[in-house]
Structure formats: C-alpha cells, structure tokens
N, C-alpha and C positions, 0 to 999 in steps of 0.2 A: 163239328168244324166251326171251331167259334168265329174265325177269323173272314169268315166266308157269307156275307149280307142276302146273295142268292146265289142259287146253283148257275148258272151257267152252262148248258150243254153245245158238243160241236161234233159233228159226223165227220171222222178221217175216212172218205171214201163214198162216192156216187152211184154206184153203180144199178143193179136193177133192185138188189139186196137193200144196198144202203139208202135210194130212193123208197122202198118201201117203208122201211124204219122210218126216214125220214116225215113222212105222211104220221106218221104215229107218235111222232118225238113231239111235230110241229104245234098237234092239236092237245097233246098234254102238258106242255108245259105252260099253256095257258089256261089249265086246270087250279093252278097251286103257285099260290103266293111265293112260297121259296124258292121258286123259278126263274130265270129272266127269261122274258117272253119270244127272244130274239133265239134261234137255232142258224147257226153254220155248220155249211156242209161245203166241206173239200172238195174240189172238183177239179182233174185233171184236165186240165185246158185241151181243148179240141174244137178244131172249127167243123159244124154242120151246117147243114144247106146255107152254106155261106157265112156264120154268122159264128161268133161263140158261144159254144155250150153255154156258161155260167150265163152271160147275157139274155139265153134265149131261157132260160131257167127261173131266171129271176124276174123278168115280162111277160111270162108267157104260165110260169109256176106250172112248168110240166120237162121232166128229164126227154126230151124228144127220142132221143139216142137208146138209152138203155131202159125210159120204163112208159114207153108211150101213151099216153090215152088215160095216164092218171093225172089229178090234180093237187098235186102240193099246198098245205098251207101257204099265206102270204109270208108270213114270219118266217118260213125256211131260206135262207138266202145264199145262195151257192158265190163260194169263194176260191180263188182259182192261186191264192197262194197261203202255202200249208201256214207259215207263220202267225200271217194274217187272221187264218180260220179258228186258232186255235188259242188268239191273246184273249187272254181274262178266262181261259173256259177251266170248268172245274171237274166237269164230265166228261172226259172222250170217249168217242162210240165207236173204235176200231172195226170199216167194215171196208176192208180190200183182200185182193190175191194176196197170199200170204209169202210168195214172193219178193213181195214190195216190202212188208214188213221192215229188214230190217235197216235199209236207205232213208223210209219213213222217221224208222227212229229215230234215226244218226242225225238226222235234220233238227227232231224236236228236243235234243237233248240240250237240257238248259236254256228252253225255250219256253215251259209250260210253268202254268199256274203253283205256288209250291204247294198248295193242298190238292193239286190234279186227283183223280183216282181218274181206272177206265174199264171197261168193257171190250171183253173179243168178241165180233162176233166169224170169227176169220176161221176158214175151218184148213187144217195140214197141222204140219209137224215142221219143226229144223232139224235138220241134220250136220249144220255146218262147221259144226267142233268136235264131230268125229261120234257123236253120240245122240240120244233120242232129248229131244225136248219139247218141250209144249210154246207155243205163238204167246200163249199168254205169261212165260215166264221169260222168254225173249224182251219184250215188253217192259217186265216189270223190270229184268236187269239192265236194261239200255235206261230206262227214264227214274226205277227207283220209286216205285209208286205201287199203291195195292193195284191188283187185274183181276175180273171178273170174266168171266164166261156166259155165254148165251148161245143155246143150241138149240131145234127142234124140229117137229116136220114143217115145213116152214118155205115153201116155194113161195118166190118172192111174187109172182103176178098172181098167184090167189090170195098173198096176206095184201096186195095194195086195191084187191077188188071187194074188201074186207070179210073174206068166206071163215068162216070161225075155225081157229086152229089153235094148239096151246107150244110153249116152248120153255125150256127152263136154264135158269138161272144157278149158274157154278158158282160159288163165291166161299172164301174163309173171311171175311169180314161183314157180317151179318148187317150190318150198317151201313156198309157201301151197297151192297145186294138190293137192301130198300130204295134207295136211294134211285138207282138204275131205273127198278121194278118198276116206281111210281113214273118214270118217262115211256116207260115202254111196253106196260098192262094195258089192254082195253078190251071192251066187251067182247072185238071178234079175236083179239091177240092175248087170248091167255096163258100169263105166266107164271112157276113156281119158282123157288127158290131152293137148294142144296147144298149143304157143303162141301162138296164133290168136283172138285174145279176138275181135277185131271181125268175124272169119270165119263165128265161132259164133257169136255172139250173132245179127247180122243174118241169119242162118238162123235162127235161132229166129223171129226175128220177119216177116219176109217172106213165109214157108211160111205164115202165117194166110190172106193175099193171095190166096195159089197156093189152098188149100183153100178159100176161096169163091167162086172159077171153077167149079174142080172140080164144087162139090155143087151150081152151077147146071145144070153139066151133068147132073149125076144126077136135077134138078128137071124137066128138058125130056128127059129117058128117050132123048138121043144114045147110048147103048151106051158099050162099053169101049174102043178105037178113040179116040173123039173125047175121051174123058177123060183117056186117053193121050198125045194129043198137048198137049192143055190143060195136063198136067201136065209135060213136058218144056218146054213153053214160058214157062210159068211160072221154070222152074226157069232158064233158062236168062237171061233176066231178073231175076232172083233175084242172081245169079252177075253179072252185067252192074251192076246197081246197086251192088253192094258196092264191087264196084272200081273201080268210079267212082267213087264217093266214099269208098275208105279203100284206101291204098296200102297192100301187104304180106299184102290178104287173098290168100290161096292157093288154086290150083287143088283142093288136096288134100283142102282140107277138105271141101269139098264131097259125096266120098265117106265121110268121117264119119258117126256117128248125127246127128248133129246139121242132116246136110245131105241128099243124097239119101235116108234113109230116114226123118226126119221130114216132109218131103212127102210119101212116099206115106202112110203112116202117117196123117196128120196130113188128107190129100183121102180116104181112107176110111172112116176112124170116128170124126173129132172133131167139136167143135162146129160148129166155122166153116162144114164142109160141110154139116151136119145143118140148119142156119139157114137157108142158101144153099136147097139142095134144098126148103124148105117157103116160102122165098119166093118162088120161082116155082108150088109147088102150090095154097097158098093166098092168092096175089096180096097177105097182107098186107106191110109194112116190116118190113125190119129191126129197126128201135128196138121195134114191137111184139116180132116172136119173140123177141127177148133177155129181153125181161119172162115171155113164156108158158113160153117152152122152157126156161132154163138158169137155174132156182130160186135165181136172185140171181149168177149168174157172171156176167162180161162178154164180149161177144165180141170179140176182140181183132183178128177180119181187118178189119174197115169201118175199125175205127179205124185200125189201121196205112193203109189205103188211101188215106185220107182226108190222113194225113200227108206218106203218102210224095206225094202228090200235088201237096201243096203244096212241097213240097224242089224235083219235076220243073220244074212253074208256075216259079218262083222262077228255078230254072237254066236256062230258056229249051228243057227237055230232053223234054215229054209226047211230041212224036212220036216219039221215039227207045223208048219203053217202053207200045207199044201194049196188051198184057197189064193191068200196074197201071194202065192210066189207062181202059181200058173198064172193070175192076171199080169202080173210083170211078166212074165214070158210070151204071153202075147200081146203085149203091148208094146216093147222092147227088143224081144231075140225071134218074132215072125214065128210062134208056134200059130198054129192055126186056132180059127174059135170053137172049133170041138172039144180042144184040150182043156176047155173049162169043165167039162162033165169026165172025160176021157183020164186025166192026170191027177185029180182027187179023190 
C-alpha cells in the first residue's frame, strides 16, 4: 500500500465484542511503527447514568454499558458519529448485529479511505436478495474493498479478562490477513490465518444455531450425553450447509478456532444457549429474554435460524437439515423444546 504512511485502525461497533477487541487493537498498535497510535471506535450514542456513553468512555476508559469493569487503553477513543470514526482509517474492524450491517454501509459508501481494506467480525448471514450470502461480501459489494473474516471460540468477557484463547483469520488476500493479524494477535488472543473466508465466516454464524439446541437441552436438564450428541449433530449440519451452498469450504477448517471449538464454546457459555435454557425454564419467548437478559445485545441464533430457514424453504432442502429446521420451529411456530431430541 504505497500510498498509505501508517495504517490507521477504527472499530465500527462498541459493544461487549467490540470493546474487547478494542482493549487488544488499542495496546498493539502502539507495538509497530506502521500504526497510528490513535484507535476509533464507533459508538452508538446512548445516554447512561445520566451521561453519554462516548463521553463516559473516553474519561473514564471503560464501556460501562456493555463491558463493565474492564479498562481500555487511553488511545481507544469512542466516537459517536460513523463519518467521523472512520476519516483517514485504512483498517475497519466490522464488529455489530449484522442487521445493522447493511444501513452501516449505505452511510459509509464513498466515505472511506480509497485504500480502506476490513475485517468482519459479525457473525449471520443476508438473505435480502432472495438468496444466501455472507456479511463479508455484503461488505465488500456496498464499499468495494477486500473483507476479511475473524471467527473463534471467543466469548467477549473472557477474551477482555485476558484468559488465553485462539481464533482465526478468513482472508483471500494474504496481505490484508497480516495486516489485521498484527492488530489483533496477543499472547492471550491467538490468531491464525486461512484462506477460507466462507468456511470461517459460516462457522461463525451457524454455531449460534448449534448453541440454541444445546441450551434447550440444558433447559429440559437431558444431561451431558444428549448435549453431546445435539452438539455433534449440529455440527455436522453446520459443515453440510456450507458446502452446499459455497464450493471450496474445507474440511479443515472445521477444526479451526473458528470451527469445532467455537461450538463448544459457544453451546457452554454464550448467549444463545443461556436464552435457549431459560426459555424452556420460564416458558417465556425469545423476543422477551433478548430484552430481560442481554442489556441491549442481540441474539444472533433465532435470527440466523429463521434465515437459514428460509434459504432451506426456498431450495426445496428443510428435510435434508432436520437440526436447523426443528430450532426454527421452535423458535418461531411454538413446537415445544422436546422437539429438539423428539423431531431429528
């Protein structure tokens, strides 16, 4: 990138995720000269205890809201409008509900640096044009820029309490992949690299799926045995979809972070399952816990479910994926949470 005196990095996205990263961006990139030492991070304006997020962020160098009780480098600087966040940057760190995604774009298009490259780390799918696509080619076709991938077992309040975990890197331009790497490797956050984008990425997104089985099972107290198998089944459905719909994903990756070890990971202690497990305890919906439980995050398994569901529909393909198509049914048409064992 000849054109380019230092990298420039800027986080699209605050949340518990993206404050984590951000803690990891903040303190490498004042490793390496090719850096500018300053990191922005996007922040969705929000008044707490009276005050504004970014403000109380940027005094205080701690996300209150979504990733409490950690401390931020100084150099991380929360900015509360996307333009702003993202003039001069040549790295973006894509890390919101993939939702947002593509509003995000529509804002930054013809807004960004012309040698930009970026980083997903957004885990779903689009469905919006009638067909399956990936977040990070969403992405590239709104801005026109290479897109990277980063997936792995990866829960955000143990990577920001720095407990050692690894996660990896999707990329077809081995140079941008570096590039990322060096922002985003550290002793306790280790990362590889792959050429694998659509391998990685749809593990990232599918394992939401796999982990609201799972934590139905942990909701209906089947033991370790039935969630065992829940989880290989998942998984292997997981692995079945992809290559169905994108030639070239690899068996290999699978055993990546981003693949076998973000399912289990991911059916033990994240959201998805913790949602799953109290909607069978307390008979309420989904859409409720998302409000009580997860203090403004989204849950990403229904919704990926709900998608992938309509790809299946569409390809004439639901019996072939007995797995994703019982979780959309009870997530969506009030099957009961038996039907996770009972209907596959």
């Amino acid at each position: 990138m000849t054109n380019i005196t230092k990298e420039k990095v800027c986080l699209i996205g605050s949340g518990n995720w993206g404050s984590a990263i951000a803690k990891i961006v903040g303190r490498n990139v004042t490793k390496h000269s090719a850096y500018d030492s300053e990191v922005r991070m996007w922040v969705f304006e929000e008044i707490v205890e009276g005050q504004r997020l970014t403000d109380i962020i940027n005094s205080r160098h701690e996300n209150v809201k979504y990733l409490p009780g950690i401390q931020l480098p100084e150099n991380v600087v929360a900015v509360p409008q996307l333009l702003d966040a993202v003039k001069d940057a040549t790295l973006l760190i894509f890390v919101i509900p993939h939702q947002f995604v593509k509003g995000v774009c529509e804002q930054l298009k013809g807004n960004i640096h012309p040698e930009a490259r970026a980083i997903s780390l957004i885990k779903g799918v689009d469905i919006s044009k009638g067909g399956l696509h990936l977040i990070s080619d969403l992405i590239k076709d709104h801005l026109e820029i290479d897109v990277s991938v980063l997936m792995g077992a990866n829960i955000a309040s143990e990577v920001a309490e720095e407990n050692f975990c690894e996660s990896t890197i999707g990329c077809t331009n081995r140079q941008n992949g570096e590039a990322f790497r060096k922002v985003l490797n550290s002793p306790y956050f280790r990362v590889a690299i792959v050429d694998d984008v659509a391998g990685v990425e749809l593990c990232g997104a599918l394992k939401n799926v796999v982990a609201i089985g799972a934590g139905l099972v942990d909701g209906l107290k089947m033991g370790e045995n039935t969630k065992a198998a829940i989880i290989r089944i998942g998984l292997m459905e997981m692995k079945k979809f992809s290559q169905t719909f994108y030639k070239g994903v690899r068996d290999e990756t699978y055993f990546e972070s981003c693949g076998v070890a973000d399912v289990i990971t991911t059916c033990f202690g994240g959201r998805n399952r913790r949602v799953a497990e109290a909607h069978v305890t307390t008979g309420k919906s989904f859409e409720v816990l998302e409000q009580e439980m997860l203090n403004g995050q989204k849950l990403q398994g229904t919704l990926t479910a709900l998608e992938v569901h309509h790809i299946l529909k569409a390809k004439h393909m639901v019996v072939d994926f007995p797995f994703f198509t019982t979780v959309y049914r009870i997530c969506y048409e009030g099957r009961p949470a038996r039907a996770i064992v009972d209907d596959i």
